[in-house]
Each structure stands twice: as C-alpha cells, then as structure tokens.
N, C-alpha and C positions, 0 to 999 in steps of 0.2 A: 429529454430536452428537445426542443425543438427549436431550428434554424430560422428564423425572420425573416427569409431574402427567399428570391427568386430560385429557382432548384441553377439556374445559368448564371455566374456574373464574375465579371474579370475586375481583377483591382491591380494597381502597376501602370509603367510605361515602361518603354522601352529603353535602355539608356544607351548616350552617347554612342558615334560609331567608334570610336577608339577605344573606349571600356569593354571589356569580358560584359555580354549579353546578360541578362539576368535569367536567373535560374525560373524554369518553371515550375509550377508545384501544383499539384493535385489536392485538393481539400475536402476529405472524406467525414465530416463529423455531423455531429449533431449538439456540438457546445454551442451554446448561444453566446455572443460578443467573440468569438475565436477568430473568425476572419476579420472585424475591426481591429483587433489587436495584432494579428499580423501586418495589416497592411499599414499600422500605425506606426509600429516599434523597427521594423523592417524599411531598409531604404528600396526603392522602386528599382534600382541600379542593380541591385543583391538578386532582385527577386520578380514572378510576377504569379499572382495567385488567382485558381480557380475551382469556383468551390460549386461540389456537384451532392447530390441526397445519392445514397444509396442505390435506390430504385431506379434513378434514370442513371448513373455511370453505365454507359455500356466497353463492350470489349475495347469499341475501338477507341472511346473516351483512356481507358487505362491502360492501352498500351499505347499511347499518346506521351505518359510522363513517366519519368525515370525519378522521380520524388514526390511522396505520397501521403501526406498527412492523416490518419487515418484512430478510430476509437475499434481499440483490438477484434470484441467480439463482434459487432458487423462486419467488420473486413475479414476475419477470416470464414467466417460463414458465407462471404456473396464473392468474396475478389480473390483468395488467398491462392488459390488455386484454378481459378477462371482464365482463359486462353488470354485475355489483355492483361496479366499480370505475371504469364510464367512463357509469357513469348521471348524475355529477356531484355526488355525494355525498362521495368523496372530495377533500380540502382540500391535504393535506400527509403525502406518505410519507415517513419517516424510514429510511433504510440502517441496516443494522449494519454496513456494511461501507464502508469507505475507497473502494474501485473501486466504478462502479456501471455499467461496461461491460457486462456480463451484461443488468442491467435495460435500457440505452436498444435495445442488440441485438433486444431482444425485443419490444419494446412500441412501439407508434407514439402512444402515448396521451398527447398531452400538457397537459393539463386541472387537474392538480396540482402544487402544488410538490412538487418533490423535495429532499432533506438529506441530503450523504453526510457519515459521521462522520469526522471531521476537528480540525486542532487539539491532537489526542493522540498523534501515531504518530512527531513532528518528535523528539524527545529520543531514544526507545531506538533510534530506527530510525541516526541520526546514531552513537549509541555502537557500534552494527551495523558504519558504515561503521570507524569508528576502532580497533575490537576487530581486524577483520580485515586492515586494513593494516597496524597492527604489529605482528600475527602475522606476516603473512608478509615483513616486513622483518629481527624479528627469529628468523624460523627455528620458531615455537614449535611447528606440528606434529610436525613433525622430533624436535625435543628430545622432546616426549611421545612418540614410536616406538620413540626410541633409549632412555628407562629403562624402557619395557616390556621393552627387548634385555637392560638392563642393561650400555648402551654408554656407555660415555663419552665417545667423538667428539674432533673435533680441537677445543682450545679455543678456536682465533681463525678458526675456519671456517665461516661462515655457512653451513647447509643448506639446500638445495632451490632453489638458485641466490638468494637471497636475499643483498641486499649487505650488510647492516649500517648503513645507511643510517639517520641519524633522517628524522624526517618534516620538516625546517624546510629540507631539502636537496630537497624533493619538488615535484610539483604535481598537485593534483588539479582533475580536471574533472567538474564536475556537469550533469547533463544533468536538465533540470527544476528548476532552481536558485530558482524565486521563490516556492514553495507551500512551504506551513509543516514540510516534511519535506524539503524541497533546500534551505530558509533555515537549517536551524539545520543541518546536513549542512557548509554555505557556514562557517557561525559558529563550529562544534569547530574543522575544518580549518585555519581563518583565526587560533583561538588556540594551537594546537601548530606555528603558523607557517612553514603551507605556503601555496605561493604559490596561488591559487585561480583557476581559469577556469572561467567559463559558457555551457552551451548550453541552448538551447532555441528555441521557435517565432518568438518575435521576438530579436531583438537588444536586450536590456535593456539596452547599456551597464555601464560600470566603476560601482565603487560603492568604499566604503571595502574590503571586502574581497574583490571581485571585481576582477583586475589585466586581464582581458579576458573578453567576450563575442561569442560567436560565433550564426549562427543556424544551427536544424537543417535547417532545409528549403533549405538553400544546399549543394550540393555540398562547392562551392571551401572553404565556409567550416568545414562539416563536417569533412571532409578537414586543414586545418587546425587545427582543434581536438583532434583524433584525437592527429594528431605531434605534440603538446606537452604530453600529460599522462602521465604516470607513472602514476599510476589513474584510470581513467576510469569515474562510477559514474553510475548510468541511475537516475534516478527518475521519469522520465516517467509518466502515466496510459495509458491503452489509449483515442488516437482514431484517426482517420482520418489525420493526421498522424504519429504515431507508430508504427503498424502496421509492420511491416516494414522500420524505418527502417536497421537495422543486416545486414549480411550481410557474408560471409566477406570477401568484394570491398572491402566499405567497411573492416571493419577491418585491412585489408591498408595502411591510412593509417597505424596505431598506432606510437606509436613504440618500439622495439625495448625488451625489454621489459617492457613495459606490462603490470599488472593489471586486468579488464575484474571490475567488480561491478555486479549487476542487481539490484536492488531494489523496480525499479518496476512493469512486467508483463514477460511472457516473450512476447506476443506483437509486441515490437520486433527480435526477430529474425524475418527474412524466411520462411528453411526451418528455423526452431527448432533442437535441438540439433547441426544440421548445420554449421549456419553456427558458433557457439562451436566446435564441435571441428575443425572445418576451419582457422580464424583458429589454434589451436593447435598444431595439426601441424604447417602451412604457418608456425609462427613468429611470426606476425603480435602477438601477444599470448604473454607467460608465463604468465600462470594466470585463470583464471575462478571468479571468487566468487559461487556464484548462489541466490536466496533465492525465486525467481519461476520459474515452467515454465506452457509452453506445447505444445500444446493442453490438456492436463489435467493436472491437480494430484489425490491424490501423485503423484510423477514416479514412473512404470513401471518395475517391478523389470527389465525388457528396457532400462531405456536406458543409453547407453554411458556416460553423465556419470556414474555411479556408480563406474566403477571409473579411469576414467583419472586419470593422477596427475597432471594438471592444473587439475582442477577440484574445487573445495570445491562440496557443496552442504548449503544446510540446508532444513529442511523449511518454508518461507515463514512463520517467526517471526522477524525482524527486527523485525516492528511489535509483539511482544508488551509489555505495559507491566511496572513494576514492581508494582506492585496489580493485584489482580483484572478482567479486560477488564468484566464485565458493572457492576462501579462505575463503571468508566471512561466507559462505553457512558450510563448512567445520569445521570452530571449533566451529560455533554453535552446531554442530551436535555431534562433539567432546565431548562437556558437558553433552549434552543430552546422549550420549552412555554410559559415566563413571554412569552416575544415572542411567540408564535402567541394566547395570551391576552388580548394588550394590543394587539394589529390592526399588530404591527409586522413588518417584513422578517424573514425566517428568516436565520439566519447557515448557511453552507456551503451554500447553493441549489446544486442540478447547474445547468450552466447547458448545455441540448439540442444547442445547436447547434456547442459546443466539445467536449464530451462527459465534460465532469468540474466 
C-alpha cells in the first residue's frame, strides 16, 4: 500500500497553555486513510502527528519522538535498531500489525515498550473460522460450481465428501485458545454447540466451554489432541515454540477426516506447503483452509495450494474488520495514548521473551 500525501505533513495544533501539550507521534506506515483517521478520531489537544515514508525518516527525524506508530516489518528492518531509535528517546512503539514476529526477528533493541494491535481481530476472525466449517460441512463450494454448470446434482448428496453433518455433532480444536482471537473462536464454537478442545503452550485446563486441554509442546499430548478434533484450527503467534510445530508426521495423528485451518502464522508448518500437502495426499487430513503462508505472502503464483482440490486458500483477510481497518487501528491507539499520558501500563505490551 501506498501513502497519498507528501513524504512531510503535520496534522494537530497546539493546545491551550494550561492543558498537558499534546503528545507527539511519529507515523511510520504505509496504510492508506491511517493518518486521516488519526487525526480525525484523536482530539488535537491529545495529540499531534507526523507522518514520514520510510526512506526519508532520518536518525535525527527518530530520535526526535518518544512515540512511533510503525508497520512491524519495515521498522524493524530500517529503524529497529538505527542510532535515532536506540539513543533512548524512544518510549513506546505502537504495531499496526497483530504479529510483531517480523519486528523482534530483527531488532535486539529492547529499551521501549512495544504495542501490538490487538483486541480487534477475536470477532471477524471467529466468524472466518465458522463461515468455513459450514461451508464445508454443508457442501457450499460445490453447489456454487455446480450453478456455474447449471447442475442440479443429486439432492440428498453431500459434495466434496462433506457429510451433512451440523456442527453440535462436531469437535473443534483450537490451538492458541486463550488470546482474544482463540477466546472468542472457543465462544462462537461453544454456542453452535460443538464440543471444544484446547491446545497450547501450557495446559490451561477445562473451563465452561473448554471440555479438554492439551499442551503443545507434549508429543503424547499433541498427538492426542490431533485424534479427536474434527477441525483442527491454529491460531497460535510466530515464536520459538510454535515454529515448526506441525509437519506431515505430526499430522499423521489427525483423525480421519479432519479439516486443518490456519489462521495464525504459516510458519507452524515445519517444511511449509510441503507438509499441508503431504498430510493430504497421505490422507491424513481432508481439506486445508489456509488464511496464513509461509515464507512469503502473496502466496506464489508457482505454489501447488492453488490449484489442488484440497485446499481453500484466502488471501490472509480473516482479521479484516467490518469498519474501516485504519478506525479500527485508530481508537485502539486512542486508549493506548490516554494511558501513555497518564504514566499508566500500555495494554497489549509485546512481551520479548514469549514473543507476542
């Protein structure tokens, strides 16, 4: 995406001399409408914003502000670590972005808080998971193929091996179940009353609508969690724990089958689209619903998930919201500013050493 505006331009005035100054803020993106939306939802008094490209921020441009709104993987690639951002001047970067993998990859600089956006992505991302299960339970790609054909198909015949199943007969398992995009994932699932199981790094335990918890970093337990879900959907982040967690091998556990949806990053497959298509061939899983690729995104007109008929892919907008992202983006940040003003804890801190 590209910025419409001048690489220079200030938005804001000054406010009153008896009020607290408005905060300055650094504007490092390349969202288009993201600085309209700041300077629209944000009062002038709060705030005053400047928004620079990449290429011209210089040293002295960033070590000018102590708040820095920034799209992870540029900044940690050009700023993360460049003398205007580790002179100690900056306070508090702000993500555009959910994942802030890209950023910790790249910078060893840890001297400021960090904020990844968060809080907003649990609702469409959930409706993501539920649109695509009952599609494929009830057949609906299929039926869209077939009136392109102008088919009429058999009427009590489930397409594409789909049973006809509702969902209150199913189970789904969430991988990443406790962050505000696997809790409300946990929440839909738990009200169209399907039975719900949990993985992730610790063992959280049952809860009202969790009937079991597994840990991921357990083989055995893995492995068990794998055989007992009917979809198995990954919202995990990108750390050191999650890296490669999944491979042809492990999902050779799934139970027969099973729908595999990613959501979370792509790089929890071990050898990337190797391992999903293999798990396929070999049976292991029926279909792959994938929202997330690994190593790079767009996913390469050469790769094979485009054309096999096992695998849906969309172009990693499951987190898109119903409203405009850069409002959305906007009064997150909003709240986060009123607390960075009043000397209080930031809400969604990266925390470095778990890596989300």
């Amino acid at each position: 995406l590209r910025v419409a505006r001048p690489a220079l331009q200030h938005r804001g005035v000054m406010a009153s001399p008896t009020a607290a100054p408005p905060t300055p803020v650094l504007v490092l993106s390349e969202i288009d409408g993201l600085l309209d939306a700041l300077t629209r939802l944000i009062p002038p008094t709060h705030a005053t914003f400047l928004h620079h490209t990449l290429d011209d921020a210089t040293d002295e441009i960033l070590s000018a502000y102590s708040v820095i709104i920034a799209d992870p993987p540029t900044f940690g690639a050009r700023c993360a670590d460049s003398p205007g951002c580790t002179g100690g001047t900056l306070r508090w970067l702000q993500s555009t972005y959910a994942g802030v993998d890209g950023l910790l990859r790249s910078s060893k600089n840890r001297g400021y808080t960090t904020t990844r956006l968060a809080g907003v992505f649990g609702q469409p991302m959930a409706e993501y998971v539920m649109m695509h299960m009952m599609a494929q339970e009830k057949g609906l790609l299929v039926d869209a193929q077939r009136q392109q054909l102008k088919e009429w198909g058999a009427r009590w015949t489930m397409a594409n091996g789909a049973l006809g199943r509702t969902l209150d007969q199913l189970t789904i398992g969430v991988m990443g179940s406790t962050g505000d995009i696997g809790s409300r994932v946990v929440q839909l699932a738990s009200a169209f009353g399907m039975t719900v199981w949990a993985c992730g790094r610790g063992n959280g335990g049952e809860t009202a609508a969790v009937s079991r918890s597994f840990g991921s970093n357990d083989p055995e337990q893995l492995s068990e969690f794998l055989g007992g879900c009917d979809y198995v959907v990954n919202v995990m982040p990108s750390t050191p724990d999650t890296r490669g967690l999944l491979t042809a091998a492990v999902l050779s556990a799934c139970k027969p089958g099973a729908v595999l949806m990613n959501i979370g990053r792509g790089d929890v497959f071990a050898n990337g689209e190797d391992d999903v298509l293999g798990a396929l061939d070999a049976g292991y899983i029926r279909h792959a619903v994938l929202d997330v690729f690994a190593p790079t995104e767009p996913l390469p007109q050469e790769s094979r998930l485009w054309h096999h008929p096992g695998v849906t892919v969309t172009p990693h907008n499951s987190w898109a919201p119903a409203q405009g992202f850069p409002d959305v983006f906007a009064r997150v940040f909003a709240k986060n500013l009123g607390l960075f003003r009043a000397g209080e804890p930031l809400n969604h801190a990266v925390d470095w050493e778990k890596g989300y």
